[in-house]
N, CA, C and O atoms as a Maestro MAE file, in Angstrom:
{
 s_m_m2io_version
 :::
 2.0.0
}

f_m_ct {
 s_m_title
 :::
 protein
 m_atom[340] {
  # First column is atom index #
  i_m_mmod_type
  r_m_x_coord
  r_m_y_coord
  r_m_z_coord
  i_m_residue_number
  s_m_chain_name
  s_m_pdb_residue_name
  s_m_pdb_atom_name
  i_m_atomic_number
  :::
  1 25 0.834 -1.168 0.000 1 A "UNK " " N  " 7
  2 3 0.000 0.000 0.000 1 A "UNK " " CA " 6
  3 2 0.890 1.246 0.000 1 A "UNK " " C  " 6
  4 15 1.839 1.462 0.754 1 A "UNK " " O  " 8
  5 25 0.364 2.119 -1.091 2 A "UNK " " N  " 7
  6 3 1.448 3.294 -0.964 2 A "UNK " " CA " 6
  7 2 0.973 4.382 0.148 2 A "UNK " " C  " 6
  8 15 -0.189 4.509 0.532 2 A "UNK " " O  " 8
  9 25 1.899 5.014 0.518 3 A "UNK " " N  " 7
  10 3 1.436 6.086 1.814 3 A "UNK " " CA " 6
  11 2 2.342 7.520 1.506 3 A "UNK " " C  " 6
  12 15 3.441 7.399 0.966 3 A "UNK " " O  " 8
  13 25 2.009 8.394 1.745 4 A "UNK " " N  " 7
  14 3 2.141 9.761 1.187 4 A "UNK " " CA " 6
  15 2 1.744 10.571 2.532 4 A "UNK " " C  " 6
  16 15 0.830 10.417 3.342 4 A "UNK " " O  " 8
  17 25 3.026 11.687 2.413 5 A "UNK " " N  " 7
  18 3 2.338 12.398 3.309 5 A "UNK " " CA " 6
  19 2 3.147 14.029 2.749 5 A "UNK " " C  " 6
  20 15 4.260 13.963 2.228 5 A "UNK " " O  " 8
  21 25 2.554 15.198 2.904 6 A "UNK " " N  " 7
  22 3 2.806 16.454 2.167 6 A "UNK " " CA " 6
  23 2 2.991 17.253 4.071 6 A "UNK " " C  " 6
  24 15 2.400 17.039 5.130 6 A "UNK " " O  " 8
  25 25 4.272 18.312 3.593 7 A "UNK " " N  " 7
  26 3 4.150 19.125 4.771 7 A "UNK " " CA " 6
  27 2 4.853 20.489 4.414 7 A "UNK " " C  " 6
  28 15 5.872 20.627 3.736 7 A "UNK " " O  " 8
  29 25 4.205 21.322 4.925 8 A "UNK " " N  " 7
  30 3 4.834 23.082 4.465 8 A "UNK " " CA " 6
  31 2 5.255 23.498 5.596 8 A "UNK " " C  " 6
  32 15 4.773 23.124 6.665 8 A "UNK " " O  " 8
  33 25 6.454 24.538 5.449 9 A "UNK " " N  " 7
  34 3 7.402 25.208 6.768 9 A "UNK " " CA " 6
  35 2 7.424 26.401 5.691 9 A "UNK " " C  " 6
  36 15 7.465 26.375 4.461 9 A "UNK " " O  " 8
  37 25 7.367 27.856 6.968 10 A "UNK " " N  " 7
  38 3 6.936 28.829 6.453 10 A "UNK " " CA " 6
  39 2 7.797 29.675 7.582 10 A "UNK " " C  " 6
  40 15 7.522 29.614 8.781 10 A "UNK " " O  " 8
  41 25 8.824 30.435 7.069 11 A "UNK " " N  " 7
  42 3 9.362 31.428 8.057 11 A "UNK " " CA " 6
  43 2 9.892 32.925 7.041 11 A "UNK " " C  " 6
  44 15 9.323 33.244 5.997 11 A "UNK " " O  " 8
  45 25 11.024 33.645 7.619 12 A "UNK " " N  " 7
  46 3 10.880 34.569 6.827 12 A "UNK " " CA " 6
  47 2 11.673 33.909 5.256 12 A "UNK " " C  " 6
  48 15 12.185 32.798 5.115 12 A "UNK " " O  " 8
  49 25 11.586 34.684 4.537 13 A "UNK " " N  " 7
  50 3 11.883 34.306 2.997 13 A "UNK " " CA " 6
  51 2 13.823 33.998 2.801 13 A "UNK " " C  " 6
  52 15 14.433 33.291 1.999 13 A "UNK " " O  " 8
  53 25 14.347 34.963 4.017 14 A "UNK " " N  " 7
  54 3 15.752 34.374 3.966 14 A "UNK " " CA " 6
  55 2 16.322 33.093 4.591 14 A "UNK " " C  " 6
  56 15 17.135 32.251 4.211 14 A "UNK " " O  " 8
  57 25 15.607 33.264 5.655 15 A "UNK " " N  " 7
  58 3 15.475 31.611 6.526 15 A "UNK " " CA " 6
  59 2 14.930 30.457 5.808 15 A "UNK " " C  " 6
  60 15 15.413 29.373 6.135 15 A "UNK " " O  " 8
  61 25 14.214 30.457 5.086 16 A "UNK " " N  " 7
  62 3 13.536 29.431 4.225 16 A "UNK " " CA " 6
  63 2 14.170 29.486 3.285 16 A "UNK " " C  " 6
  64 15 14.073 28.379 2.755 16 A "UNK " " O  " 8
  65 25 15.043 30.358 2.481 17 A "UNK " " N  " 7
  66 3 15.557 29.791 1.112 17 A "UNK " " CA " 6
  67 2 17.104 28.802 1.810 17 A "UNK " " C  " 6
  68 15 17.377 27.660 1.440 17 A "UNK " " O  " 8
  69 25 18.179 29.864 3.189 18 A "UNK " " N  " 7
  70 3 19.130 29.065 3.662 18 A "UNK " " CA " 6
  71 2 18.680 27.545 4.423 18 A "UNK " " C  " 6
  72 15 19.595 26.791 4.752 18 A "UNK " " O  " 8
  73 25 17.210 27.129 4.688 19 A "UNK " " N  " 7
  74 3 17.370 26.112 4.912 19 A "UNK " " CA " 6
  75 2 17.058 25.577 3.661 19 A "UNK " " C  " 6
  76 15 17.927 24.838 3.200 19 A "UNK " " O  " 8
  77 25 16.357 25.696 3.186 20 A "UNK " " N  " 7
  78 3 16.315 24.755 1.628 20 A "UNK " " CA " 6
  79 2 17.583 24.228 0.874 20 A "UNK " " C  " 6
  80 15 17.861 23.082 0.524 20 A "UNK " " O  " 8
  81 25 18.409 25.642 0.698 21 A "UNK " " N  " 7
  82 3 20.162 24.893 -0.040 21 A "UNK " " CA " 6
  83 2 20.719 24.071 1.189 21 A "UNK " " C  " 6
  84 15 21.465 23.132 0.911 21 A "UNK " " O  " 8
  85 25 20.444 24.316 2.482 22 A "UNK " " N  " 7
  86 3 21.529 23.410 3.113 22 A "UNK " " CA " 6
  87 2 20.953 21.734 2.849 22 A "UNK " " C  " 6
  88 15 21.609 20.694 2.777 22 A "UNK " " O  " 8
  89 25 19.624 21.943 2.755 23 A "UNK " " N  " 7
  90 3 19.433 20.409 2.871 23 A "UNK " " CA " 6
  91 2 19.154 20.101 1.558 23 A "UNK " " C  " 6
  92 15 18.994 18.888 1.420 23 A "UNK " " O  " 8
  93 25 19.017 20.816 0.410 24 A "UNK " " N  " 7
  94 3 19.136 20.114 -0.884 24 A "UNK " " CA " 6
  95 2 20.195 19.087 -0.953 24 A "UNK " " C  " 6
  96 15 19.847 18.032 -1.482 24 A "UNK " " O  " 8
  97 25 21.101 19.147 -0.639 25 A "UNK " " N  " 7
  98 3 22.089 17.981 -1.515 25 A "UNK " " CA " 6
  99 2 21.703 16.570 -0.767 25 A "UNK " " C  " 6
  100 15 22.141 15.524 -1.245 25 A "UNK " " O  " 8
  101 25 20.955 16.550 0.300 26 A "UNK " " N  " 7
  102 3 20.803 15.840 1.093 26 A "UNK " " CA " 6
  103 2 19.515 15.138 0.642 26 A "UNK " " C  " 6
  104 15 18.960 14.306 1.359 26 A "UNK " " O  " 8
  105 25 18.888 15.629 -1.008 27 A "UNK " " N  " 7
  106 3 18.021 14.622 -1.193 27 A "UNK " " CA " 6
  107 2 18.569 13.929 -2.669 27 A "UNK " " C  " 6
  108 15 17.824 13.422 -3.507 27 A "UNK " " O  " 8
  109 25 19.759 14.017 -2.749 28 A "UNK " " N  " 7
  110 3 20.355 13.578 -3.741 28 A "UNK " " CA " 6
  111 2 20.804 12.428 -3.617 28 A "UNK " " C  " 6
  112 15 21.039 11.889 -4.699 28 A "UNK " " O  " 8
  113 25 21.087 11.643 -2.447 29 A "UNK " " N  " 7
  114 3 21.067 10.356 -2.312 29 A "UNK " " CA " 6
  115 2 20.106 10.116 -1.213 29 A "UNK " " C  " 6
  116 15 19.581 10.795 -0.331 29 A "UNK " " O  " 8
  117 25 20.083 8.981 -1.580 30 A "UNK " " N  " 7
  118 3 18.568 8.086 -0.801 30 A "UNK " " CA " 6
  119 2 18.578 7.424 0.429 30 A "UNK " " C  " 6
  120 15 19.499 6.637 0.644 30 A "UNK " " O  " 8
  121 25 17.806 7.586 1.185 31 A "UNK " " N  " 7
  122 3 18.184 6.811 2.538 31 A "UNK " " CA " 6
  123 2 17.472 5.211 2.983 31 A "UNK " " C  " 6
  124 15 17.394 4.592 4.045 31 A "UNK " " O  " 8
  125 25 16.950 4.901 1.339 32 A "UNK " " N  " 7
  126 3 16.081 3.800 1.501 32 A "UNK " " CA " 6
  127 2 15.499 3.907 -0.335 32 A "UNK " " C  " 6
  128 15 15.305 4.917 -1.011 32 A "UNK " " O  " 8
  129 25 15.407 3.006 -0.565 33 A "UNK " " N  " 7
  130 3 14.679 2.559 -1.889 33 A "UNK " " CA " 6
  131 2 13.097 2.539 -1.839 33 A "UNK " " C  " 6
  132 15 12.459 2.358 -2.876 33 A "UNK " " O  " 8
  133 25 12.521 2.714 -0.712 34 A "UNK " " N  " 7
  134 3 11.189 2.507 -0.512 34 A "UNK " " CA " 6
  135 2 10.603 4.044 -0.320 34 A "UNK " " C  " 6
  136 15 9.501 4.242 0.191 34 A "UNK " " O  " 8
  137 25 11.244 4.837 -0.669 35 A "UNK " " N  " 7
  138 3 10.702 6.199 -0.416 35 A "UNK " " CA " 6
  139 2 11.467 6.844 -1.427 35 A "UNK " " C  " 6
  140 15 12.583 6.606 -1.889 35 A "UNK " " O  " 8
  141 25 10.427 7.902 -1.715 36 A "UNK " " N  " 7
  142 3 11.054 8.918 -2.484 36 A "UNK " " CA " 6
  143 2 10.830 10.546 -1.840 36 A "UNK " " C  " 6
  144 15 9.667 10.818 -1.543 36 A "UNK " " O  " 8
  145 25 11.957 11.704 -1.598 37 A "UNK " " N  " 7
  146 3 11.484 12.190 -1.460 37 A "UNK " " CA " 6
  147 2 11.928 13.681 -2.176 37 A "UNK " " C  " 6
  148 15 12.920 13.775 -2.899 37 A "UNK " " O  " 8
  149 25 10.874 15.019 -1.801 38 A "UNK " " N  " 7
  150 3 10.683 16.022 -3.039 38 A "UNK " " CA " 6
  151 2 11.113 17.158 -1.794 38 A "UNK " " C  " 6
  152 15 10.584 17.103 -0.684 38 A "UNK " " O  " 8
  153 25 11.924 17.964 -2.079 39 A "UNK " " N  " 7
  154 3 11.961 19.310 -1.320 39 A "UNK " " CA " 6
  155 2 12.380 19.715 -2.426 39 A "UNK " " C  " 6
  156 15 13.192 19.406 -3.297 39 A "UNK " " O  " 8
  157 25 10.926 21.208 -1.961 40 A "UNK " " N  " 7
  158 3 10.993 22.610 -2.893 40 A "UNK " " CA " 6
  159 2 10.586 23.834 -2.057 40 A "UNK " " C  " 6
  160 15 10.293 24.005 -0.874 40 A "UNK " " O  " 8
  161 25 10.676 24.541 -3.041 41 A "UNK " " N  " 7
  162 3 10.762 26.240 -2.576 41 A "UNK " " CA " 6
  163 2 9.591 26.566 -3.122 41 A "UNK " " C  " 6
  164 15 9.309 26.162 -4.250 41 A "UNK " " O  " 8
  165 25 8.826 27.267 -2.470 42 A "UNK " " N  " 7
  166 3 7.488 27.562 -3.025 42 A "UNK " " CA " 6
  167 2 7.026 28.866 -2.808 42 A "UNK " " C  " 6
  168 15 6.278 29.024 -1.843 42 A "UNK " " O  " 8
  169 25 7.412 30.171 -3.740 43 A "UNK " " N  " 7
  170 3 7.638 31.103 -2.822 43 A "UNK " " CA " 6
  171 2 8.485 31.527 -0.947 43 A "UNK " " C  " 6
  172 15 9.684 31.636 -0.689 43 A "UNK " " O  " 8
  173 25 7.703 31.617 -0.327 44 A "UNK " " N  " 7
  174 3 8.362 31.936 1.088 44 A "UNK " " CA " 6
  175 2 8.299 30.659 1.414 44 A "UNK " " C  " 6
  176 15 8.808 30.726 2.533 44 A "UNK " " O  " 8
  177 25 7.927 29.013 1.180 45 A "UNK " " N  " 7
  178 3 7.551 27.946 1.793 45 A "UNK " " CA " 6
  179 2 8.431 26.699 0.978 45 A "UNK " " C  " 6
  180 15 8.781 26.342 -0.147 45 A "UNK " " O  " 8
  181 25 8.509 26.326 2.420 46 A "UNK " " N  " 7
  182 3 9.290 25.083 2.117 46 A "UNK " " CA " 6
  183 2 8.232 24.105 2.428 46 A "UNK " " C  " 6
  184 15 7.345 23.982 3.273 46 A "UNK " " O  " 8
  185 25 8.766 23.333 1.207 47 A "UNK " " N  " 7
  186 3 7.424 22.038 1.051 47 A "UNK " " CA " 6
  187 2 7.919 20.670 0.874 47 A "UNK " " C  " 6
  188 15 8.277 20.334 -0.255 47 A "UNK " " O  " 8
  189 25 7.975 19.958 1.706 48 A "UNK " " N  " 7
  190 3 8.301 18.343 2.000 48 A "UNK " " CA " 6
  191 2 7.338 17.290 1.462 48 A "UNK " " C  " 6
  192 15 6.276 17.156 2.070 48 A "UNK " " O  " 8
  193 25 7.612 16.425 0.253 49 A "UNK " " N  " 7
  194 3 7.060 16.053 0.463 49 A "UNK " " CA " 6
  195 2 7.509 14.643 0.196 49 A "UNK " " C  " 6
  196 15 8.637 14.639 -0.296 49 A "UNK " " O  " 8
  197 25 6.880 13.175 0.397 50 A "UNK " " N  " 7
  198 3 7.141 11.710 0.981 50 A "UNK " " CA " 6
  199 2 6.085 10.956 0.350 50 A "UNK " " C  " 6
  200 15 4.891 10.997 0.647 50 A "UNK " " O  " 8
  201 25 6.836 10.012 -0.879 51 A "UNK " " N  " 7
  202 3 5.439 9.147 -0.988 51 A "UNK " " CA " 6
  203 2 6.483 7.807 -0.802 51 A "UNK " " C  " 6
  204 15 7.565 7.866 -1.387 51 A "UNK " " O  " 8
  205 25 6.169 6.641 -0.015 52 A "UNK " " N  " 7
  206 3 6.844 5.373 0.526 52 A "UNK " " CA " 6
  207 2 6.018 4.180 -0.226 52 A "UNK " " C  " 6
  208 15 4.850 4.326 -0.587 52 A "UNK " " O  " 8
  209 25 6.590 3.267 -0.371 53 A "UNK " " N  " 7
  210 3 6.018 1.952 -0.452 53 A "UNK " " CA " 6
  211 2 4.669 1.299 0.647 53 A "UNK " " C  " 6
  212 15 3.694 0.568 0.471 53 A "UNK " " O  " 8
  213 25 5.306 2.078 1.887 54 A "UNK " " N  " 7
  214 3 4.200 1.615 2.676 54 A "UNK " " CA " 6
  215 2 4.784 2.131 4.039 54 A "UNK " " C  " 6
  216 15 5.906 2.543 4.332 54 A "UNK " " O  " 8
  217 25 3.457 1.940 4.884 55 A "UNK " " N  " 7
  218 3 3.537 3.108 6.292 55 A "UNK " " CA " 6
  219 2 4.983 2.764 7.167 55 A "UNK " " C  " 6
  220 15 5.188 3.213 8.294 55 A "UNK " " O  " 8
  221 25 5.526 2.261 6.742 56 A "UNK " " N  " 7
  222 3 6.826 1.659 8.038 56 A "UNK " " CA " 6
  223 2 7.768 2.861 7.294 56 A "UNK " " C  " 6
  224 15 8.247 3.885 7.782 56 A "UNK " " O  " 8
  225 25 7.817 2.468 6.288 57 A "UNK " " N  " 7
  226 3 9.047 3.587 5.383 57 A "UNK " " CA " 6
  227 2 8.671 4.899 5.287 57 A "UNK " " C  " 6
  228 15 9.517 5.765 5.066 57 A "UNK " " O  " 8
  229 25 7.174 5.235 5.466 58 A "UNK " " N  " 7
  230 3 6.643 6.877 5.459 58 A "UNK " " CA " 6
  231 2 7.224 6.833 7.038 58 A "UNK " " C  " 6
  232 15 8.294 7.435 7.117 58 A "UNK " " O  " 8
  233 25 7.006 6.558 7.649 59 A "UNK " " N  " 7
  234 3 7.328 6.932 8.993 59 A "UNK " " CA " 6
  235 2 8.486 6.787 9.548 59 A "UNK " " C  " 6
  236 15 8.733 7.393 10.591 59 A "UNK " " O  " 8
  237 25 9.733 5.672 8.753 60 A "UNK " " N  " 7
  238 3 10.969 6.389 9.176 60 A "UNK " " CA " 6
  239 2 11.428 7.293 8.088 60 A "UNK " " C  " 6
  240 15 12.569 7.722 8.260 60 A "UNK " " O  " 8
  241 25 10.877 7.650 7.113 61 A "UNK " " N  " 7
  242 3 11.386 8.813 6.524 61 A "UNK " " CA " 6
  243 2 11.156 10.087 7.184 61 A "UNK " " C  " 6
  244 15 12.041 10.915 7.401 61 A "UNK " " O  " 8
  245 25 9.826 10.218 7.520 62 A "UNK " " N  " 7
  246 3 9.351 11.545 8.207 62 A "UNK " " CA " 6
  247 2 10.065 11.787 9.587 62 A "UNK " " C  " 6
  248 15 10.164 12.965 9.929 62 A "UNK " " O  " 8
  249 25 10.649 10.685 10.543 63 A "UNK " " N  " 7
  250 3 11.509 10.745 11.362 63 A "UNK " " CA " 6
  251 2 12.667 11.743 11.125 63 A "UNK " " C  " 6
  252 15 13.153 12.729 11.679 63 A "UNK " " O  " 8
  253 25 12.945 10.661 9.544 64 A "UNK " " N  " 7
  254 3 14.622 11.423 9.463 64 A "UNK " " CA " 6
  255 2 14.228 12.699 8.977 64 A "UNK " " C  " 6
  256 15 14.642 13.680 9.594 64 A "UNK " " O  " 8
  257 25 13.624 12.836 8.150 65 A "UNK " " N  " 7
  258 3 13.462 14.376 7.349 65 A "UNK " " CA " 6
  259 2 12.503 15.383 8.636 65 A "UNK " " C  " 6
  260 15 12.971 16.487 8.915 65 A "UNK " " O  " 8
  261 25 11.602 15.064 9.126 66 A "UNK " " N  " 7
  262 3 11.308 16.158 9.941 66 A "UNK " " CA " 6
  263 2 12.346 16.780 11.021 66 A "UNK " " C  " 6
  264 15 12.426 17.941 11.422 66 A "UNK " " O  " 8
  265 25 13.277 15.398 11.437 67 A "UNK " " N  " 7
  266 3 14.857 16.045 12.653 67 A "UNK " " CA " 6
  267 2 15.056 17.190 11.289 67 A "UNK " " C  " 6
  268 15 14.474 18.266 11.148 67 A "UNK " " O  " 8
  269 25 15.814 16.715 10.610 68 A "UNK " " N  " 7
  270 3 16.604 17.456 9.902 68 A "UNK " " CA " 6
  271 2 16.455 19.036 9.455 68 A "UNK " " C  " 6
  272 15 17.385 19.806 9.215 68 A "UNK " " O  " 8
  273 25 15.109 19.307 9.407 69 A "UNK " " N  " 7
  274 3 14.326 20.369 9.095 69 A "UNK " " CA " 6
  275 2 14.587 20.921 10.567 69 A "UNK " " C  " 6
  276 15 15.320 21.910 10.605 69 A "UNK " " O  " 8
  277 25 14.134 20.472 11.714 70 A "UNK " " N  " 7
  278 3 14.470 21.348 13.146 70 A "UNK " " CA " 6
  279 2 15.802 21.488 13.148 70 A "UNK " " C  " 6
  280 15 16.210 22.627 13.373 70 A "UNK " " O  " 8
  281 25 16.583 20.657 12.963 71 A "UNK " " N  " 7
  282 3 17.864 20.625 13.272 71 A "UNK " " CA " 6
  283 2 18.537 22.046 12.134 71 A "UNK " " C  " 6
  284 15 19.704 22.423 12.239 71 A "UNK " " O  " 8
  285 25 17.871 22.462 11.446 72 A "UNK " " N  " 7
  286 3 17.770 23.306 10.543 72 A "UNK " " CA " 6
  287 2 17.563 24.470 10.749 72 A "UNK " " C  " 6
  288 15 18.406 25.325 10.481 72 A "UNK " " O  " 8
  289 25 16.370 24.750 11.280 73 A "UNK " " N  " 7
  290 3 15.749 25.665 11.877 73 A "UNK " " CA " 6
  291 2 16.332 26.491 13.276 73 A "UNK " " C  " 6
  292 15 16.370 27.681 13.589 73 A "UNK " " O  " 8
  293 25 16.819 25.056 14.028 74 A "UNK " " N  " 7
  294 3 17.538 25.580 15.690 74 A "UNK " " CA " 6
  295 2 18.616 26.071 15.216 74 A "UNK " " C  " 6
  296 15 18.692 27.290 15.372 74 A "UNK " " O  " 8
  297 25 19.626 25.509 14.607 75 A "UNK " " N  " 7
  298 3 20.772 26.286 13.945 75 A "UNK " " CA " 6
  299 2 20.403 27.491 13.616 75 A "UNK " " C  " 6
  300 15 20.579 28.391 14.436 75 A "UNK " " O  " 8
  301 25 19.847 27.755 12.422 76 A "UNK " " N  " 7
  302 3 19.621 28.988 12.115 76 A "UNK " " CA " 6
  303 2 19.498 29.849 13.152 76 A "UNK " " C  " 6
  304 15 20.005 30.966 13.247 76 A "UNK " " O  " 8
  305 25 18.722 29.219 14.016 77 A "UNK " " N  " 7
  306 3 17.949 30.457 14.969 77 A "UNK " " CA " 6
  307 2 19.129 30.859 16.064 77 A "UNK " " C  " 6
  308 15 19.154 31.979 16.575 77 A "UNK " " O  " 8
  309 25 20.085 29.852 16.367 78 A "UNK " " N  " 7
  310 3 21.416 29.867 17.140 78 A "UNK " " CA " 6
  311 2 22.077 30.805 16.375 78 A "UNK " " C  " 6
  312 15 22.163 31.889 16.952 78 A "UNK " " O  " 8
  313 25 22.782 30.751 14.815 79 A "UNK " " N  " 7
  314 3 23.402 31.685 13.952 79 A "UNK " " CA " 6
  315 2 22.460 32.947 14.136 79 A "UNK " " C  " 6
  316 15 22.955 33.528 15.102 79 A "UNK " " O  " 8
  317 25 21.704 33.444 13.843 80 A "UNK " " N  " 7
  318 3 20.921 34.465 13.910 80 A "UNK " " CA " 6
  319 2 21.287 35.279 15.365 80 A "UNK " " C  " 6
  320 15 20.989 36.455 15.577 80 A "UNK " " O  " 8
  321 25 21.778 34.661 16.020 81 A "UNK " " N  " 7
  322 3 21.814 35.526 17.778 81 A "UNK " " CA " 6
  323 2 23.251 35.345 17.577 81 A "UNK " " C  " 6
  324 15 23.609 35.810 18.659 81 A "UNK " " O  " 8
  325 25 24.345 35.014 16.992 82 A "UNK " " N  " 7
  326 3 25.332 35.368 17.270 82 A "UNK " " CA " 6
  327 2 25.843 36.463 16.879 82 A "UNK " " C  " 6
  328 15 25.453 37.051 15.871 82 A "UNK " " O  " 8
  329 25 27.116 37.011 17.904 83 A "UNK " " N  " 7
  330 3 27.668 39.025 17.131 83 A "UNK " " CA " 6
  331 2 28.871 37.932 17.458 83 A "UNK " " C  " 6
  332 15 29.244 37.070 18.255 83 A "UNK " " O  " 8
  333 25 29.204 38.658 16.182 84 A "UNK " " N  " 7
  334 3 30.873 38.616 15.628 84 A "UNK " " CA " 6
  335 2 31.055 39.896 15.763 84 A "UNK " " C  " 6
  336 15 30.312 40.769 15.315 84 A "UNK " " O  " 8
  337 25 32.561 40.136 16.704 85 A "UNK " " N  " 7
  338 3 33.018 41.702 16.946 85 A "UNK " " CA " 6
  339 2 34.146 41.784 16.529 85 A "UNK " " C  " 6
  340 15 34.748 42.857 16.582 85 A "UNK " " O  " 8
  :::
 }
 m_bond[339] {
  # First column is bond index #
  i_m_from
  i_m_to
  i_m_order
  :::
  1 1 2 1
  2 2 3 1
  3 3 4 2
  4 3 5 1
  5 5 6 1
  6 6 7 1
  7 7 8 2
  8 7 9 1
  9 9 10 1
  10 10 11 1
  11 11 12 2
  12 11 13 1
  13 13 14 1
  14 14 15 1
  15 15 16 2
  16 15 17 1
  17 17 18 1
  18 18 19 1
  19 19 20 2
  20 19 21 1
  21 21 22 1
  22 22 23 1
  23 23 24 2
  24 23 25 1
  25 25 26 1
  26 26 27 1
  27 27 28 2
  28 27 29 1
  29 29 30 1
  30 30 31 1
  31 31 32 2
  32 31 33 1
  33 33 34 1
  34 34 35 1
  35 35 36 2
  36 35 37 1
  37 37 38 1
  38 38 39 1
  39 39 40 2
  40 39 41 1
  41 41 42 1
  42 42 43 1
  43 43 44 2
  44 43 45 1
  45 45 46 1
  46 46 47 1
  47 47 48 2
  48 47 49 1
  49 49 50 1
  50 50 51 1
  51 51 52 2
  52 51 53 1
  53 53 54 1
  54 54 55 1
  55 55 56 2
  56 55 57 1
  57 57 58 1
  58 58 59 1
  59 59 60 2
  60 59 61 1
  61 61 62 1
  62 62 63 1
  63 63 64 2
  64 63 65 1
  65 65 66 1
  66 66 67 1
  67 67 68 2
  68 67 69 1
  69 69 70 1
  70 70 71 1
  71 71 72 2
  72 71 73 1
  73 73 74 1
  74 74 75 1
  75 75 76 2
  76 75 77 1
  77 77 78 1
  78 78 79 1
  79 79 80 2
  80 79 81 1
  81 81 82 1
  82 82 83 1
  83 83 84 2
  84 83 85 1
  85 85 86 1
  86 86 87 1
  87 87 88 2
  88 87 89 1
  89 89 90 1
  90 90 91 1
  91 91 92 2
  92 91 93 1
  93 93 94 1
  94 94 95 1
  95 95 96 2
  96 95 97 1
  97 97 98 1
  98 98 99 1
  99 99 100 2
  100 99 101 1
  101 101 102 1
  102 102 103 1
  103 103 104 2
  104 103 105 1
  105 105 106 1
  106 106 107 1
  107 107 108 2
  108 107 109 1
  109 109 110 1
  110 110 111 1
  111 111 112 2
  112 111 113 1
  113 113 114 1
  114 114 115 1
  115 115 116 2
  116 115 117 1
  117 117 118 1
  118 118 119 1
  119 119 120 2
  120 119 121 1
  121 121 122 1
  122 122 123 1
  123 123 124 2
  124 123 125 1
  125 125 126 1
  126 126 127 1
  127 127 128 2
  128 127 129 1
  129 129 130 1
  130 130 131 1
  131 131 132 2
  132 131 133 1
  133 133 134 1
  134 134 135 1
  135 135 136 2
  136 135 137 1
  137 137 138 1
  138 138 139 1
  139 139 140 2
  140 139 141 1
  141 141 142 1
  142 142 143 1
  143 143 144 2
  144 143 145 1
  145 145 146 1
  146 146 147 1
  147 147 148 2
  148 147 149 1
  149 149 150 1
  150 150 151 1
  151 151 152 2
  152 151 153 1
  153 153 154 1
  154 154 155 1
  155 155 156 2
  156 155 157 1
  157 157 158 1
  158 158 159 1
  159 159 160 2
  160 159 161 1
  161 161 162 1
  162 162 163 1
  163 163 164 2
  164 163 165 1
  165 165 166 1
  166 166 167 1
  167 167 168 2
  168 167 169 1
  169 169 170 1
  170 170 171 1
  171 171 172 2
  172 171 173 1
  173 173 174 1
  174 174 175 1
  175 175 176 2
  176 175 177 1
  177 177 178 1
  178 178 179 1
  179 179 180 2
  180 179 181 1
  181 181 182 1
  182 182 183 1
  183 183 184 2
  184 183 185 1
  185 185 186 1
  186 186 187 1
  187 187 188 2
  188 187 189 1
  189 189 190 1
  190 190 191 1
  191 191 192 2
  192 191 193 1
  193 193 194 1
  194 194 195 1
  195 195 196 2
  196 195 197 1
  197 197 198 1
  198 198 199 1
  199 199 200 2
  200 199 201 1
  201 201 202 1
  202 202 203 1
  203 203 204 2
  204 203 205 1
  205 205 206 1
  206 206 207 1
  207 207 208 2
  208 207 209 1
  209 209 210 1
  210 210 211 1
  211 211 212 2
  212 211 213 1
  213 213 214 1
  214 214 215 1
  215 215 216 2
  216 215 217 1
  217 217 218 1
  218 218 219 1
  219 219 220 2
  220 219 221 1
  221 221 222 1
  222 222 223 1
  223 223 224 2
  224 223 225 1
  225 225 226 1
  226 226 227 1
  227 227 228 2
  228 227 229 1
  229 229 230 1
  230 230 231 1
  231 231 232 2
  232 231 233 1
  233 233 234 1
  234 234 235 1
  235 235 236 2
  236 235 237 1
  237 237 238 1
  238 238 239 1
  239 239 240 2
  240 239 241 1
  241 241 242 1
  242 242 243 1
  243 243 244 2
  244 243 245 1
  245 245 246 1
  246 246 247 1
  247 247 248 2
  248 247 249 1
  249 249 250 1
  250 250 251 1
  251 251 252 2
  252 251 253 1
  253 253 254 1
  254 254 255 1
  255 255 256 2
  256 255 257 1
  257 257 258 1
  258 258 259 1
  259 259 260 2
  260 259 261 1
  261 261 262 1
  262 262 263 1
  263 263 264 2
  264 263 265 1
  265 265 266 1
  266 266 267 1
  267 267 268 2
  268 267 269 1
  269 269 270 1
  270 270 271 1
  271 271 272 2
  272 271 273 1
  273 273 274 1
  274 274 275 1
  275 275 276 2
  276 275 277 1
  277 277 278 1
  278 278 279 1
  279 279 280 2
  280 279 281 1
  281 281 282 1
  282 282 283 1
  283 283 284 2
  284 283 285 1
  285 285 286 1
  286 286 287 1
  287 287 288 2
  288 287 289 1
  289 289 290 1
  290 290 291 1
  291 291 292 2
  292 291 293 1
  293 293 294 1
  294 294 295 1
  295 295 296 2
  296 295 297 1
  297 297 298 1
  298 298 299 1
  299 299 300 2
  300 299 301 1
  301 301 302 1
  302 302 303 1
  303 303 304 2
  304 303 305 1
  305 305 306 1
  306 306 307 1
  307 307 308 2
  308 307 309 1
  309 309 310 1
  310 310 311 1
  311 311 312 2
  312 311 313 1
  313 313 314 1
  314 314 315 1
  315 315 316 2
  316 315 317 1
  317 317 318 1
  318 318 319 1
  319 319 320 2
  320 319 321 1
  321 321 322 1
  322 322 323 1
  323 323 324 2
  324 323 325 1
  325 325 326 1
  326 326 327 1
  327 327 328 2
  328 327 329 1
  329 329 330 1
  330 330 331 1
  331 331 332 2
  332 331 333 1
  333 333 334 1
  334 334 335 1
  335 335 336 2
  336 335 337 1
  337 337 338 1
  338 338 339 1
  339 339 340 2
  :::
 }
}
């Protein structure tokens, strides 16, 4: 049974394009044959999306790809508060 799941992240337009290139190359190889997955830029929105062979592989994909997106996001938001003097 195939399983699909679509998700949008929406912050300001510079934060959303630097997380998009950091994790582009990161859908250039595969972390499983049973999933495929799509990150794009959609205007200001980043859009994830996951279609799997079946619910075991949608759900460790969305594991790995939703960390990665926070892990994305907290960075940024860490870089953003730092002063370089």
């Amino acid at each position: 049974m195939k399983a699909e799941a679509d998700f949008t992240f929406k912050a300001t337009p510079e934060l959303i394009s630097d997380i998009y290139k950091s994790l582009l190359p990161e859908t250039n190889e595969s972390i499983s044959d049973r999933s495929v997955i799509s990150l794009t830029l959609e205007n200001d929105t980043l859009v994830l999306k996951i279609i799997s062979n079946d619910i075991i592989s949608l759900r460790s994909a969305l594991n790995t790809w939703l960390r990665l997106i926070q892990t994305a996001f907290d960075t940024a938001s860490v870089a953003s508060n730092l002063k370089i003097n």
